[in-house]
N, CA, C and O atoms as CSV, one atom per row, in Angstrom:
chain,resi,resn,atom,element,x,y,z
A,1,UNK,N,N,9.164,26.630,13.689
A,1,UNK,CA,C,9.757,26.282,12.405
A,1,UNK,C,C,10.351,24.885,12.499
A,1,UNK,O,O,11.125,24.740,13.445
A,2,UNK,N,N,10.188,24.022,11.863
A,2,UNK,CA,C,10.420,22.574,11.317
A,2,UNK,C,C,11.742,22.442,10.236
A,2,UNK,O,O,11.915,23.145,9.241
A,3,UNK,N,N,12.269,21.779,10.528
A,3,UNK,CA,C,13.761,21.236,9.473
A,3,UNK,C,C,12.811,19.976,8.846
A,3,UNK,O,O,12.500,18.931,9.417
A,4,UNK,N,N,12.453,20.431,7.473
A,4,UNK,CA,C,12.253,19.184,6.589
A,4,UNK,C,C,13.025,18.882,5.698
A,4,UNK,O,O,13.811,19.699,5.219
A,5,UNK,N,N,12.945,17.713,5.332
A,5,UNK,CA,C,13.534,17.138,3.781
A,5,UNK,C,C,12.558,16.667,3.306
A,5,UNK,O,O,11.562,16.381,3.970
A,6,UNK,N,N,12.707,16.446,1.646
A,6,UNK,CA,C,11.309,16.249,1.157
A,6,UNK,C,C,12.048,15.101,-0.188
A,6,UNK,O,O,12.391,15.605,-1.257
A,7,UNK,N,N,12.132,14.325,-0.062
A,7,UNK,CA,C,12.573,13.244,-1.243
A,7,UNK,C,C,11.465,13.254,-2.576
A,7,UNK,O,O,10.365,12.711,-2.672
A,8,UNK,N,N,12.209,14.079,-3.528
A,8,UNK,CA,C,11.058,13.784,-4.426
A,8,UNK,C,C,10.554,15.422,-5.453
A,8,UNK,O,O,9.416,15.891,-5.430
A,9,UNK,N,N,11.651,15.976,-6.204
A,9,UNK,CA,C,11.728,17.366,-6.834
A,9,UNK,C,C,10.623,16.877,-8.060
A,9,UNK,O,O,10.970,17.306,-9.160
A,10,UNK,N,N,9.204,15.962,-8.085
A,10,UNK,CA,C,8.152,16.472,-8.896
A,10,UNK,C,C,7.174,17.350,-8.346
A,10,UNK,O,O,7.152,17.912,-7.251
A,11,UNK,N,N,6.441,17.369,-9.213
A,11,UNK,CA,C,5.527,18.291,-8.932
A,11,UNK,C,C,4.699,18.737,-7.592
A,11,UNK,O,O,4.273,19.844,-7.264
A,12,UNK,N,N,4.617,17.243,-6.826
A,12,UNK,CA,C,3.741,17.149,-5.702
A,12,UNK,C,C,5.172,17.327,-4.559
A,12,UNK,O,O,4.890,18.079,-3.627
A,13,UNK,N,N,6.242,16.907,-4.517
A,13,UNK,CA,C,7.226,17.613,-4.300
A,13,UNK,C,C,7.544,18.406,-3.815
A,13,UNK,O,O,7.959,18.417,-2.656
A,14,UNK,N,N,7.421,19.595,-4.774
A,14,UNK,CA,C,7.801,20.939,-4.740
A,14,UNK,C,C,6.429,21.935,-4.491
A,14,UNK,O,O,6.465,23.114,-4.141
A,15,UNK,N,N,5.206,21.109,-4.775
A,15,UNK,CA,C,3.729,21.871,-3.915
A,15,UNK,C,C,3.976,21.637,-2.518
A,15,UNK,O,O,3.928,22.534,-1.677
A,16,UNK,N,N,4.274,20.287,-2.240
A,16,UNK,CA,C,4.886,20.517,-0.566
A,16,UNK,C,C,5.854,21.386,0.139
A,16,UNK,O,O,6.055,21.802,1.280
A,17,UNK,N,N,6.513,21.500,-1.394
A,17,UNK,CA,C,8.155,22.446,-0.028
A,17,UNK,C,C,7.138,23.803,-0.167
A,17,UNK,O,O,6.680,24.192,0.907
A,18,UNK,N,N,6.702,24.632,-1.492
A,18,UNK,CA,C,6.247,25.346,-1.356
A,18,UNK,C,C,5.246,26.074,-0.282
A,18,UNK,O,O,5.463,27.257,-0.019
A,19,UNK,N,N,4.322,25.496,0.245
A,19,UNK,CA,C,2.981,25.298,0.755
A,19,UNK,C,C,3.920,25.722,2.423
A,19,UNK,O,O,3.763,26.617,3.254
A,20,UNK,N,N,5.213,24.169,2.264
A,20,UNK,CA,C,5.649,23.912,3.730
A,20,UNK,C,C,5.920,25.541,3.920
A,20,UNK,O,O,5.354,26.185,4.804
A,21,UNK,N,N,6.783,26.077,3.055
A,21,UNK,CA,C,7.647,26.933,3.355
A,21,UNK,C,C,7.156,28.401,3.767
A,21,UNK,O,O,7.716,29.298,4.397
A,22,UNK,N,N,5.816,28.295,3.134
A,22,UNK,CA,C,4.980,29.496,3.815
A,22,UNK,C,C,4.324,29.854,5.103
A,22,UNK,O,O,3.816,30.789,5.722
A,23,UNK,N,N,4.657,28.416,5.169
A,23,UNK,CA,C,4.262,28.353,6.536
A,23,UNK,C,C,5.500,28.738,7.846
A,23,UNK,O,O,5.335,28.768,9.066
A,24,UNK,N,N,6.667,28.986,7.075
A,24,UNK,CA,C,7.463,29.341,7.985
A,24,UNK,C,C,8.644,28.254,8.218
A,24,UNK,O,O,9.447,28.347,9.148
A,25,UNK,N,N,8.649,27.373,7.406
A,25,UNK,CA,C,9.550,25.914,7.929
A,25,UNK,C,C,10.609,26.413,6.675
A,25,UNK,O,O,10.587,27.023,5.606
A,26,UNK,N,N,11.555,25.701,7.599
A,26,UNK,CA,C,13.162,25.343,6.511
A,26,UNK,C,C,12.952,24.335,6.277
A,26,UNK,O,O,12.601,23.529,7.138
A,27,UNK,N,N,13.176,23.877,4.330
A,27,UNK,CA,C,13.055,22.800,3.272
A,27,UNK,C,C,13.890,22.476,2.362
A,27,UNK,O,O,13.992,23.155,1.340
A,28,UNK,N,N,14.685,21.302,2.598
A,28,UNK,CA,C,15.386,20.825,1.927
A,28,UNK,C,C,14.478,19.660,0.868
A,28,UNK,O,O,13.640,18.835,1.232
A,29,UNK,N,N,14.950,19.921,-0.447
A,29,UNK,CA,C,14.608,18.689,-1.596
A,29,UNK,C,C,15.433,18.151,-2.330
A,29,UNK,O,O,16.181,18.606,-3.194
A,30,UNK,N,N,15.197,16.770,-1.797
A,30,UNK,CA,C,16.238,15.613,-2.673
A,30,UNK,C,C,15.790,15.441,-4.132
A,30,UNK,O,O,14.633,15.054,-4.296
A,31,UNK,N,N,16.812,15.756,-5.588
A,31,UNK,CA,C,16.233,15.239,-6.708
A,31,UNK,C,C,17.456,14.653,-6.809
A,31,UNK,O,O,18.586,14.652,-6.320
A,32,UNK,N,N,16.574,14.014,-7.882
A,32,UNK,CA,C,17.208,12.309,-8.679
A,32,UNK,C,C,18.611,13.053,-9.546
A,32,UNK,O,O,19.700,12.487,-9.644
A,33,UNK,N,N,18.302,14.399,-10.113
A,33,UNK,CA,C,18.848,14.811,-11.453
A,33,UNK,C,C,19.229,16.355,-11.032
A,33,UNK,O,O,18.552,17.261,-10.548
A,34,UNK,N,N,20.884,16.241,-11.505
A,34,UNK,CA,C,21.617,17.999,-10.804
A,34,UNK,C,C,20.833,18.897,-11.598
A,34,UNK,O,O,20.676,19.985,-11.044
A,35,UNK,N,N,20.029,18.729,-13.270
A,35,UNK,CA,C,19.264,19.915,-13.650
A,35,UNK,C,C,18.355,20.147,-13.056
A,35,UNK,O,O,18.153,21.359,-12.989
A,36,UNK,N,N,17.395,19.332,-12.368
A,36,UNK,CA,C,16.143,19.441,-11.528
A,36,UNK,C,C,16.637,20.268,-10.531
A,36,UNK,O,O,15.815,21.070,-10.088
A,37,UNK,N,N,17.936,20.301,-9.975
A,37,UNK,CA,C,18.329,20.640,-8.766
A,37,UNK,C,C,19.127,22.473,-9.065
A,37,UNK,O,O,19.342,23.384,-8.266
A,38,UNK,N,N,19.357,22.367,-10.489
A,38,UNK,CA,C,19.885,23.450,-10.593
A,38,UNK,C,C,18.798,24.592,-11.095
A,38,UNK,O,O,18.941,25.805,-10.943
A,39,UNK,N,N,17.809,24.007,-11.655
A,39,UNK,CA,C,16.376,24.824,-12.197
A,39,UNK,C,C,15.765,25.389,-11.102
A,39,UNK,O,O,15.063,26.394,-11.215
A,40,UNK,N,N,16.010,24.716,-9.817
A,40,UNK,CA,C,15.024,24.905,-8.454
A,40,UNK,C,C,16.141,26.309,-7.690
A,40,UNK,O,O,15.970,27.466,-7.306
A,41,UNK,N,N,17.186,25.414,-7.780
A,41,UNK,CA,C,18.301,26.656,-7.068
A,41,UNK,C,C,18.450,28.166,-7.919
A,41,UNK,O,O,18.302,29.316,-7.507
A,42,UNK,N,N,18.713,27.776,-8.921
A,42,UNK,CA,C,18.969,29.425,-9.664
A,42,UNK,C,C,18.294,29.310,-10.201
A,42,UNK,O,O,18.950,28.339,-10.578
A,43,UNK,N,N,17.142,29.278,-10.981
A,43,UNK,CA,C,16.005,30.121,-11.613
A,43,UNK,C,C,14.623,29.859,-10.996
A,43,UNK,O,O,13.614,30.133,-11.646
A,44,UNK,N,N,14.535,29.269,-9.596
A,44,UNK,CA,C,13.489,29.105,-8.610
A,44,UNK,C,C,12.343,28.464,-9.657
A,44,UNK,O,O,11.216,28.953,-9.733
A,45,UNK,N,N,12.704,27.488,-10.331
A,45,UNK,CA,C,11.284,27.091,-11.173
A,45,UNK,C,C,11.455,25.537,-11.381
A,45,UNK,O,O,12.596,25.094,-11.253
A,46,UNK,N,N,10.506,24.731,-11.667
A,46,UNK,CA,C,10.084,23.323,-11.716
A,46,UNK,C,C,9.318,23.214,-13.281
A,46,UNK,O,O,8.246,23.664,-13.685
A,47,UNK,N,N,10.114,22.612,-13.774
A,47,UNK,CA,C,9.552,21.908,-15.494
A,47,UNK,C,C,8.689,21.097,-14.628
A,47,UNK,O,O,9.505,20.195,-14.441
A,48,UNK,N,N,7.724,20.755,-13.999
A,48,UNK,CA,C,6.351,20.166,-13.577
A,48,UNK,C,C,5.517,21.604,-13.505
A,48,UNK,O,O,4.604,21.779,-14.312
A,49,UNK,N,N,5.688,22.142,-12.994
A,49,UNK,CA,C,5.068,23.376,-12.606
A,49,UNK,C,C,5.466,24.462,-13.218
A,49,UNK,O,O,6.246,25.246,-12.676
A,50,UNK,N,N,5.038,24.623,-14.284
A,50,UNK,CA,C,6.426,25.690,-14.923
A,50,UNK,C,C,5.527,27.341,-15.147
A,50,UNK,O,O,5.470,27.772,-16.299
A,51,UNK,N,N,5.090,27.893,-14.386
A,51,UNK,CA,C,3.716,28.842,-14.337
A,51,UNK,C,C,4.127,29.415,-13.106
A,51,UNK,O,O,4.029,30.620,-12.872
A,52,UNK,N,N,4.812,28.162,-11.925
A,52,UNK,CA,C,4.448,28.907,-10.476
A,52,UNK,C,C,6.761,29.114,-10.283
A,52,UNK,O,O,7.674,28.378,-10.657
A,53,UNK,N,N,6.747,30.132,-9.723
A,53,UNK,CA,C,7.977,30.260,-9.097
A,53,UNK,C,C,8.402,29.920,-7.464
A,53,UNK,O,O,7.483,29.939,-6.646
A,54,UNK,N,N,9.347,29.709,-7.142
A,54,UNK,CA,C,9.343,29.067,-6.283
A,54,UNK,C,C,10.237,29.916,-5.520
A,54,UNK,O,O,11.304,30.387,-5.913
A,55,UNK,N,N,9.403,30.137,-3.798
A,55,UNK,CA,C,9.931,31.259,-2.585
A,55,UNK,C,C,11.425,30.954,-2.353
A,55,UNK,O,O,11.910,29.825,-2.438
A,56,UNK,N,N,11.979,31.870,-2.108
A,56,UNK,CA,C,13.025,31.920,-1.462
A,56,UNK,C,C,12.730,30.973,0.242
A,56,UNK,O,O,11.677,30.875,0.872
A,57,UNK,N,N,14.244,30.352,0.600
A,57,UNK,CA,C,14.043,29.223,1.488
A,57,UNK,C,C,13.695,27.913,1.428
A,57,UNK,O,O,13.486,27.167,2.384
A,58,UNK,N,N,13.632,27.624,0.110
A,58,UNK,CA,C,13.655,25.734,-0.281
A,58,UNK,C,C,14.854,26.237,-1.019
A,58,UNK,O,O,15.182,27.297,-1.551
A,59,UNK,N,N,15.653,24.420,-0.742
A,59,UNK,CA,C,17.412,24.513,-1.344
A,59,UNK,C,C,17.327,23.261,-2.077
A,59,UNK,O,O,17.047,22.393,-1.250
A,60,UNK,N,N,17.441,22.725,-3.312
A,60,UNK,CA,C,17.507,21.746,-3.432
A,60,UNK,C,C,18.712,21.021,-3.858
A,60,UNK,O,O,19.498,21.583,-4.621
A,61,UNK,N,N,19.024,19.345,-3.267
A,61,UNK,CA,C,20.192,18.971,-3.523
A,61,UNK,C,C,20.091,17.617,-4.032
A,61,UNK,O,O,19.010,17.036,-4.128
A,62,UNK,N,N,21.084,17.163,-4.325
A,62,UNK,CA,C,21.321,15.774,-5.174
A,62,UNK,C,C,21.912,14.405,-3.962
A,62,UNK,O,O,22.223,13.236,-4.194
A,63,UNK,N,N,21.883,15.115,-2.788
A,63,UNK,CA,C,22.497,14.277,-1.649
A,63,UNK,C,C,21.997,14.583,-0.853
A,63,UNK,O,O,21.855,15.664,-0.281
A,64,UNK,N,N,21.386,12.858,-0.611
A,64,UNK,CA,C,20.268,12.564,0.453
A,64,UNK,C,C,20.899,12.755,1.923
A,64,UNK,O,O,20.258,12.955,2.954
A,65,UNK,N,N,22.325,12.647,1.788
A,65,UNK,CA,C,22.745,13.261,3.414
A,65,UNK,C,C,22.176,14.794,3.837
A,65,UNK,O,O,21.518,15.224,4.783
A,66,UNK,N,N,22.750,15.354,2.697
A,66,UNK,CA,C,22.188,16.964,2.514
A,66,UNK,C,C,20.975,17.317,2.946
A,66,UNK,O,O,20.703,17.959,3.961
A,67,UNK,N,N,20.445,16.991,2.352
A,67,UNK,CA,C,18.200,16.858,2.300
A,67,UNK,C,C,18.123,16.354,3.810
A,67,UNK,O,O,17.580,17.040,4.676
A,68,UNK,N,N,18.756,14.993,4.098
A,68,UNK,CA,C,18.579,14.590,5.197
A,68,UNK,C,C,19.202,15.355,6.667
A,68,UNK,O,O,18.569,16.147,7.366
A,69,UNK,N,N,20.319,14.976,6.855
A,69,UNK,CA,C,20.895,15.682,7.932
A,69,UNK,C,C,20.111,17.130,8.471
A,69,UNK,O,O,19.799,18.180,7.909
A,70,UNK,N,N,19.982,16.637,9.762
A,70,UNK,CA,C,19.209,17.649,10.621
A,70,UNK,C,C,17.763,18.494,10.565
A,70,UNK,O,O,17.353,19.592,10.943
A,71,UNK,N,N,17.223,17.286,9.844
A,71,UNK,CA,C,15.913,17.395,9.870
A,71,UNK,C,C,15.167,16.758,10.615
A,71,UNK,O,O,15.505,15.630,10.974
A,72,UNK,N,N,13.966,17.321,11.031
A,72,UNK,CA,C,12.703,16.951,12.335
A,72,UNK,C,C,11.768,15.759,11.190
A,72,UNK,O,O,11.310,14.692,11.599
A,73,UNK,N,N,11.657,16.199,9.880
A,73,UNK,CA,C,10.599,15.236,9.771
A,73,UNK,C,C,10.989,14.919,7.734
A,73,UNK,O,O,11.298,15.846,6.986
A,74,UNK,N,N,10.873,13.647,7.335
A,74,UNK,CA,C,10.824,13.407,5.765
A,74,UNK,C,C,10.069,12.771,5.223
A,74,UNK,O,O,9.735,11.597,5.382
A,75,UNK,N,N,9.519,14.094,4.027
A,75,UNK,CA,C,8.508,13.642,3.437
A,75,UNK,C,C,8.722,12.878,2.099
A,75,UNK,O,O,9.193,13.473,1.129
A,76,UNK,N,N,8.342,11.421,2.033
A,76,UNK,CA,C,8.453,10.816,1.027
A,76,UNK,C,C,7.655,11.025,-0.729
A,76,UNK,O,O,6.518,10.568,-0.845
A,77,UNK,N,N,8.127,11.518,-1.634
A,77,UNK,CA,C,7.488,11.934,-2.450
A,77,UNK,C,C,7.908,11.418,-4.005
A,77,UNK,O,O,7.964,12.161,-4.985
A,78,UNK,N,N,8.136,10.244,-3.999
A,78,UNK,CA,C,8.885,9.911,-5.028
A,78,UNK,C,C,7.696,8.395,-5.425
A,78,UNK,O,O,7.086,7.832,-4.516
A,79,UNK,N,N,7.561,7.912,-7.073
A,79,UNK,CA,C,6.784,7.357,-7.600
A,79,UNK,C,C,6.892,6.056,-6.986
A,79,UNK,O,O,7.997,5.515,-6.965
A,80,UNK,N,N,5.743,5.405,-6.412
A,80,UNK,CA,C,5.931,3.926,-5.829
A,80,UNK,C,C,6.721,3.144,-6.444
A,80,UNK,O,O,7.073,2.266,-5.657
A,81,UNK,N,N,7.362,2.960,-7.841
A,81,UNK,CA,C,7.738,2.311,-7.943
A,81,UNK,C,C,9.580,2.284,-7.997
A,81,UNK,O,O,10.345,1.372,-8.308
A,82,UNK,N,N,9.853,3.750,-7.535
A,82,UNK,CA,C,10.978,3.865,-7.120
A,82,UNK,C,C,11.621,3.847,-5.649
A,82,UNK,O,O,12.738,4.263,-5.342
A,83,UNK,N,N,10.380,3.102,-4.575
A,83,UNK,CA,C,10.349,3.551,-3.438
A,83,UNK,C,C,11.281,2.382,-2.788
A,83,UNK,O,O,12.482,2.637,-2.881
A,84,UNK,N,N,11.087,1.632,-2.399
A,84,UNK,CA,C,12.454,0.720,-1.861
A,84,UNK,C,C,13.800,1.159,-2.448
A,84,UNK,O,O,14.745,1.492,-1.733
A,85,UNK,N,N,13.828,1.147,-3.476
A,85,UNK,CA,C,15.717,1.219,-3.668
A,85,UNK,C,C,15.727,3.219,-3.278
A,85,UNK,O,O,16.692,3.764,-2.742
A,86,UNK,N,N,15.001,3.643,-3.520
A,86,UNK,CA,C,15.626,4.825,-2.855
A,86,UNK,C,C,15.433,5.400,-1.455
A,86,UNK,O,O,15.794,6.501,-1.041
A,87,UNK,N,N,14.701,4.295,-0.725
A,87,UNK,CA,C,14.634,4.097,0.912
A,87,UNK,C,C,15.783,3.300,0.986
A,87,UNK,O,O,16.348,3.549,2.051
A,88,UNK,N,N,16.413,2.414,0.307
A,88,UNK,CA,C,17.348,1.620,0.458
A,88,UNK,C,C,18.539,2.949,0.726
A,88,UNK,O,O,18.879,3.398,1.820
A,89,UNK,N,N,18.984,3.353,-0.541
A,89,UNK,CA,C,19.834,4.775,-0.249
A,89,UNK,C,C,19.468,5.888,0.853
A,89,UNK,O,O,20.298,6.750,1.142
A,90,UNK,N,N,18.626,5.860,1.255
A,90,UNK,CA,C,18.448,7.272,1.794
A,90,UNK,C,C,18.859,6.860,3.405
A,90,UNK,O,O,19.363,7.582,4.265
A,91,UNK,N,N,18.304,4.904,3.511
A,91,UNK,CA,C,17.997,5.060,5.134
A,91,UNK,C,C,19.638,5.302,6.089
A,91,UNK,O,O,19.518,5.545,7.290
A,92,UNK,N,N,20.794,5.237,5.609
A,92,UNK,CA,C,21.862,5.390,6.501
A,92,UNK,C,C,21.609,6.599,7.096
A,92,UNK,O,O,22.047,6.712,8.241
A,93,UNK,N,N,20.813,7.861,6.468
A,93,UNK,CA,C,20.763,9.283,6.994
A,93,UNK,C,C,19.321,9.377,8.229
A,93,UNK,O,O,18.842,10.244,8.960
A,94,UNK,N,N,19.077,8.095,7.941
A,94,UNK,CA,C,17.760,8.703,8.979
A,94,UNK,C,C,18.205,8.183,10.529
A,94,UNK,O,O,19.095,7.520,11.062
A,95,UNK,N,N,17.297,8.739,10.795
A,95,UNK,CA,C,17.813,8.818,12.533
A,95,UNK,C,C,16.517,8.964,13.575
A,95,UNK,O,O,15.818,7.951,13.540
A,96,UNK,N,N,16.260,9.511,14.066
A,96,UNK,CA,C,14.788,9.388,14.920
A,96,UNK,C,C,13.400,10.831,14.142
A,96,UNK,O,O,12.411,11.404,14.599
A,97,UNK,N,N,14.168,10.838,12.778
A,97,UNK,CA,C,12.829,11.730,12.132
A,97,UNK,C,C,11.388,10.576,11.628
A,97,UNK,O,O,11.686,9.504,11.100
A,98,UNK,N,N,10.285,10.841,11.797
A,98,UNK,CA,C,9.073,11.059,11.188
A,98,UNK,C,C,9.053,10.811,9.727
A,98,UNK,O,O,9.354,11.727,8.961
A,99,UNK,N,N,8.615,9.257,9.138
A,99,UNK,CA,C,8.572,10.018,7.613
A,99,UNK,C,C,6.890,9.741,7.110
A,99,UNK,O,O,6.197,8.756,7.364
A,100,UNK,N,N,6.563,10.844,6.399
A,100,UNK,CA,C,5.682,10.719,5.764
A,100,UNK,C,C,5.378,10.250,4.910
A,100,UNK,O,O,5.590,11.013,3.967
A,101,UNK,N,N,4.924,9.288,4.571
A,101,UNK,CA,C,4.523,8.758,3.274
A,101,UNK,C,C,3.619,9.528,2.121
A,101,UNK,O,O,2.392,9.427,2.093
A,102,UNK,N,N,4.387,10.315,1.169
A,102,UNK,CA,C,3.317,11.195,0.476
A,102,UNK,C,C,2.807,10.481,-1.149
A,102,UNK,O,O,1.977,10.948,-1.929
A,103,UNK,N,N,3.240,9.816,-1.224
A,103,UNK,CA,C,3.185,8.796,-2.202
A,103,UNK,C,C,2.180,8.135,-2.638
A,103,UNK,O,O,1.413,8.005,-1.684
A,104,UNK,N,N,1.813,7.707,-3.436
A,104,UNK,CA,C,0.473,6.473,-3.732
A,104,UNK,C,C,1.047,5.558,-4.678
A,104,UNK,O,O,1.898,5.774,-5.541
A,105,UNK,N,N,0.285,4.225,-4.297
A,105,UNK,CA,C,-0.053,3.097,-5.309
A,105,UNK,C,C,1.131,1.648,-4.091
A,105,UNK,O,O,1.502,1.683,-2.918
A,106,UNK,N,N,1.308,0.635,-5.197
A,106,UNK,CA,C,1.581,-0.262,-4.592
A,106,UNK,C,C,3.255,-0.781,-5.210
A,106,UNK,O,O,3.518,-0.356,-6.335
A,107,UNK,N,N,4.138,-1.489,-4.652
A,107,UNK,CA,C,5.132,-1.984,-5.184
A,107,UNK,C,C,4.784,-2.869,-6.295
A,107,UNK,O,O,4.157,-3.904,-6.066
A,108,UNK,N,N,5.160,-2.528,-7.553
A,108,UNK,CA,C,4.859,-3.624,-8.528
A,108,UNK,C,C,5.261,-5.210,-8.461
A,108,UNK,O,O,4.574,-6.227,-8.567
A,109,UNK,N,N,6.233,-5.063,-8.309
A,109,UNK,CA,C,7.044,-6.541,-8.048
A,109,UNK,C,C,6.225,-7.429,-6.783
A,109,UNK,O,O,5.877,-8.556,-7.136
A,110,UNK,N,N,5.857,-7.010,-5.242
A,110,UNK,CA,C,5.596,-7.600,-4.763
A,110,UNK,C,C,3.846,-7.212,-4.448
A,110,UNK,O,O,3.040,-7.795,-3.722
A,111,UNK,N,N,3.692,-6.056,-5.278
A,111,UNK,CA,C,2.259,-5.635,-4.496
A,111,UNK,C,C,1.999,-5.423,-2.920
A,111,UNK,O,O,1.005,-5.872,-2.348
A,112,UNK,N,N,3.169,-4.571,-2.198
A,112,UNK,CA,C,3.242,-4.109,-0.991
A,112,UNK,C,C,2.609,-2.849,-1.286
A,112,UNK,O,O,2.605,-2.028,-2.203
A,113,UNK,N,N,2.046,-3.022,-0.089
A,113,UNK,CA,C,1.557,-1.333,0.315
A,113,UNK,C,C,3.003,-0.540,0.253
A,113,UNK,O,O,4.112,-1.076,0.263
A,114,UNK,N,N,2.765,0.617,0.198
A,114,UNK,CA,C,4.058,1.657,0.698
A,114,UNK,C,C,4.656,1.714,2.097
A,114,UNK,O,O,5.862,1.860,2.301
A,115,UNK,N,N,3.707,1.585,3.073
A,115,UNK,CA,C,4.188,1.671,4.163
A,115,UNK,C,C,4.604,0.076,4.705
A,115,UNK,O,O,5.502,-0.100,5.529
A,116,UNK,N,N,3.689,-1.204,4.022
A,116,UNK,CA,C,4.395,-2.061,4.218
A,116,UNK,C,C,6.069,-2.344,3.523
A,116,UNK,O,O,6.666,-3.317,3.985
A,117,UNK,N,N,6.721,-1.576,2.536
A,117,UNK,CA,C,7.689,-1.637,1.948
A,117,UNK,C,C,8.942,-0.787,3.016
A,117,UNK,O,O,10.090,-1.111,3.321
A,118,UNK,N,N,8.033,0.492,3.401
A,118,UNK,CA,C,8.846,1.200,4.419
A,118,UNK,C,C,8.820,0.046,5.973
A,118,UNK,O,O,9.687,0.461,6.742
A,119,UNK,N,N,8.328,-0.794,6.374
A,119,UNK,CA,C,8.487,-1.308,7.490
A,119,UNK,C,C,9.457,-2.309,7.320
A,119,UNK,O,O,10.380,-2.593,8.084
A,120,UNK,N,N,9.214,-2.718,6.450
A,120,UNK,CA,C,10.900,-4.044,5.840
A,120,UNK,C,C,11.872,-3.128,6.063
A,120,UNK,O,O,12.480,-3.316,7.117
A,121,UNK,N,N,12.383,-1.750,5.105
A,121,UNK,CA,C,13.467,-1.791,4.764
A,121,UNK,C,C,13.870,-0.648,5.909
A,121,UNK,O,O,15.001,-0.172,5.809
A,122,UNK,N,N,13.044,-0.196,6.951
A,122,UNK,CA,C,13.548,0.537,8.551
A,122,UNK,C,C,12.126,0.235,8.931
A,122,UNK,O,O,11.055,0.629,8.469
A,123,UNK,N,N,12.454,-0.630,9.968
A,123,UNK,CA,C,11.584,-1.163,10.994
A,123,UNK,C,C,11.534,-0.666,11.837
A,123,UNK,O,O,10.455,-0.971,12.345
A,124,UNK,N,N,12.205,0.219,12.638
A,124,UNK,CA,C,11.967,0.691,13.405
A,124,UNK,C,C,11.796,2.606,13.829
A,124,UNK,O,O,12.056,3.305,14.809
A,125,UNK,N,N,11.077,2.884,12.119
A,125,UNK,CA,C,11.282,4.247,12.139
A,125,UNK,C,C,9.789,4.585,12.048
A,125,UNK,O,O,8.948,3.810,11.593
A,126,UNK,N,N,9.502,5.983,12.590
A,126,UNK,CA,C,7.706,6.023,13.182
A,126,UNK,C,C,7.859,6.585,11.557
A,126,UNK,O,O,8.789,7.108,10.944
A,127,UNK,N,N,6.103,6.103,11.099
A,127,UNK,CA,C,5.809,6.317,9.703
A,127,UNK,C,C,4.668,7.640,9.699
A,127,UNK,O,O,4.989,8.269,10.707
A,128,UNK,N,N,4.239,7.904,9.464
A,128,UNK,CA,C,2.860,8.475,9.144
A,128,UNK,C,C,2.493,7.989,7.546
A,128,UNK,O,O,3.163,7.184,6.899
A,129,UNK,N,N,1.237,8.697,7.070
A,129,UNK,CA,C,0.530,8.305,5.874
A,129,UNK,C,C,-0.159,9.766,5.505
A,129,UNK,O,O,-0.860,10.340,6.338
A,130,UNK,N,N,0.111,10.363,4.104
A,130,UNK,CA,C,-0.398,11.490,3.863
A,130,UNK,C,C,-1.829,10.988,2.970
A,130,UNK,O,O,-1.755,10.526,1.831
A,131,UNK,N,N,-2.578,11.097,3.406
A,131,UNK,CA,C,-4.097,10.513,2.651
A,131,UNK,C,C,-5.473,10.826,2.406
A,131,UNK,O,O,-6.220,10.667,3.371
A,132,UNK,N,N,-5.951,11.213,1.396
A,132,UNK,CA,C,-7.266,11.805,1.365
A,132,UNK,C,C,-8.169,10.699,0.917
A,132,UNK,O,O,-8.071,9.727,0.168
A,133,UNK,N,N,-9.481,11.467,1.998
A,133,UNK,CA,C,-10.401,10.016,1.976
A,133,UNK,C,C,-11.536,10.946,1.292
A,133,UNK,O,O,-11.812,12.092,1.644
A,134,UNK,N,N,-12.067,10.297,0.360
A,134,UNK,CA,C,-13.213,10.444,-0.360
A,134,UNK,C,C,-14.596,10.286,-0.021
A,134,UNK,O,O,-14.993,9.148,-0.271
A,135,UNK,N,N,-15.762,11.316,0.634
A,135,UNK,CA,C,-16.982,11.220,1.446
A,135,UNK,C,C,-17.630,9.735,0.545
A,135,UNK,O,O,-17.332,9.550,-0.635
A,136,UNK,N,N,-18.494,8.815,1.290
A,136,UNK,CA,C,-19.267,7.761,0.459
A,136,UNK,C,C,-20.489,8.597,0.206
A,136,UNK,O,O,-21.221,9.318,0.884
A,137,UNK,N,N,-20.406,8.169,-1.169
A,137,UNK,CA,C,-21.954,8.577,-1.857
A,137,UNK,C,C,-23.135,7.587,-2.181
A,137,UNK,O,O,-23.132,6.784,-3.114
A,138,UNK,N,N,-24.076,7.758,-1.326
A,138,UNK,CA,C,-25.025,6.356,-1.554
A,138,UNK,C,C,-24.416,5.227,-0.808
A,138,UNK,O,O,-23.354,5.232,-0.186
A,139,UNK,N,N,-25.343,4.169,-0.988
A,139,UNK,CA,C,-24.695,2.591,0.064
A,139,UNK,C,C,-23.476,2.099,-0.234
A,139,UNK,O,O,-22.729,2.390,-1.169
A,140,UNK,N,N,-23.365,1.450,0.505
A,140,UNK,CA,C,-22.131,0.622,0.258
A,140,UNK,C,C,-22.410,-0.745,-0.153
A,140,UNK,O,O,-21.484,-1.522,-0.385
């Protein structure tokens, strides 16, 4: 069993804590907004997903210490273009965890990759990349 945090109470989000959590892992999720956080806690449900209910064992909170503290690994899940300033907030809590980049697209302002945005603002924290590659059809 794995201590995650998962930055990021949308939809893709909360398919991660879900998915994680069946697998047997403890999941913490950071949202932006205490209703996001209170919809997930007492009525186990997500206005993104509003069909699927959500297992007992994901907690979600409004403080990234919370989400953060004493977790093995964090999964980044929040819209590229909110991704620096809320790596900006989050990084005092990180410490020698793993983060995943679950995210897509590019920084608008500078047109950084994601993971080039995560290497500026903690340089020295191991990254991964969550990514699906598409088979080529015909030449290139």
């Amino acid at each position: 069993m794995k201590k995650i945090a998962i930055i990021g109470s949308g939809s893709w989000g909360v398919a991660l804590a879900i998915h994680l959590v069946k697998l047997g892992n403890e999941i913490k999720i950071w949202s932006f907004m205490q209703e996001e956080a209170d919809l997930i806690n007492k009525e186990k449900k997500c206005k993104f997903l509003p069909e699927i209910t959500i297992p007992e064992g994901i907690i979600c909170t409004t403080s990234y210490e919370e989400a953060i503290n004493g977790s093995e690994i964090i999964l980044h899940v929040t819209p590229s273009k909110f991704t620096r300033n809320t790596v900006k907030e989050y990084k005092p809590y990180v410490t020698n965890q793993t983060i995943v980049i679950c995210s897509k697209g590019f920084e608008t302002t500078t047109l950084s990759t994601l993971d080039e945005v995560f290497k500026e603002e903690l340089p020295n924290t191991k990254l991964a990349i969550l990514s699906r590659t598409k088979p080529c059809r015909g030449s290139i």
